[in-house]
N, C-alpha and C positions, 0 to 999 in steps of 0.2 A: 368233795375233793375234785379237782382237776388235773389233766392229765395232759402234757403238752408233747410232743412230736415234732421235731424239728426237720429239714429238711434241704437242700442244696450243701452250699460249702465244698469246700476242693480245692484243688492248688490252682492257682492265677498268676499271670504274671504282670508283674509293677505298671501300672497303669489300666489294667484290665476291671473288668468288673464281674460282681457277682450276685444271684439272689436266694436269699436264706428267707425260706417260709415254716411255721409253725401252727399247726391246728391245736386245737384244743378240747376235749371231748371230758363229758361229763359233767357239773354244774356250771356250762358255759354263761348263765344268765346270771350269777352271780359275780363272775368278772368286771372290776374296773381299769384296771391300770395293765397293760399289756406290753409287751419292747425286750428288748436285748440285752445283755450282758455280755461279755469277754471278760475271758480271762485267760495270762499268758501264766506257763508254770511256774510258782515259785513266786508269785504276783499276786495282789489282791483282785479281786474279781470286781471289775469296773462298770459303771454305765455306759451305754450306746446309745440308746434311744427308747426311750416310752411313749404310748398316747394312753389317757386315759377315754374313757366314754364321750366325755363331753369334749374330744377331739384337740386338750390341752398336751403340749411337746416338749419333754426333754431331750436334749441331744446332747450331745460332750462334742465339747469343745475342736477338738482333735478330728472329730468327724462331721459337724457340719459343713455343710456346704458342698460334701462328698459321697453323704449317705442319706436315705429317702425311707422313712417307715410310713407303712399305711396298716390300715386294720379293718377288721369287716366283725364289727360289733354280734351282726345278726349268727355272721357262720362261725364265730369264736377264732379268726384265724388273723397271726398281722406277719406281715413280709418287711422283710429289712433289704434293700435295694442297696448296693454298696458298688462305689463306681472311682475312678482312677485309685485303685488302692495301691497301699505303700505296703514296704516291709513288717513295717510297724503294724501294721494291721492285723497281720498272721499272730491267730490265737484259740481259743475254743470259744467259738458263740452260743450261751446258751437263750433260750425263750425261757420269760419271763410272765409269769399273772401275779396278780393281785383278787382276791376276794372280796373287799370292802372301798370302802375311801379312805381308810386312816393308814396311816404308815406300818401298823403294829398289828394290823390287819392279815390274815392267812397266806402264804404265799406261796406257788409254783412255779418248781422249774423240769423243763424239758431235758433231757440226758445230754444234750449237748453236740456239737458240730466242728467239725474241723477249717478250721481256714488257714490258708497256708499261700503266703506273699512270697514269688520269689523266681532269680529269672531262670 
């Protein structure tokens, strides 16, 4: 099992930025796929951004081009970089693993992070 740990997050204001980091401790070398989730209440819990190992990128739609993830394979740790954020932004960012390469593969999340867009 892995165990993830989020970190940053806070209130901003609309155009501001911010950085949410996430370690991850305990079968860190079995990790592939690493990245973010949100979710607003009442809402289903959406993608943000993944990398896996072989440094392959999902982003949504809505936040490319605004948001930056990077990851550090070796120390188990990846930051989600989030910059001119919107209203719409403000939500609960969780950290996300994966343990395998297959989709149905074991999966962790971190307790989760506040963000909060607003002037």
């Amino acid at each position: 099992q892995v165990q993830l740990v989020e970190a940053g997050g806070g209130l901003v204001h609309p155009g501001g930025s911010l950085r949410l980091s996430c370690a991850a401790s305990g079968d860190i070398t079995s990790l592939t796929v690493m990245g973010w989730y949100r979710q607003v209440l009442g809402k289903r819990r959406e993608m943000v951004a993944l990398l896996n190992t072989r440094g392959n990128l999902w982003m949504a739609d809505s936040v490319n081009g605004r948001f930056t993830i990077s990851r550090d394979n070796v120390r188990g740790t990846v930051n989600l970089f989030m910059n001119d954020l919107k209203a719409e932004d403000t939500a609960m960012y969780f950290c996300y693993a994966r343990r395998g390469p297959n989709p149905q593969d074991p999966e962790d999340w971190g307790q989760g992070t506040q963000v909060i867009v607003a002037s």
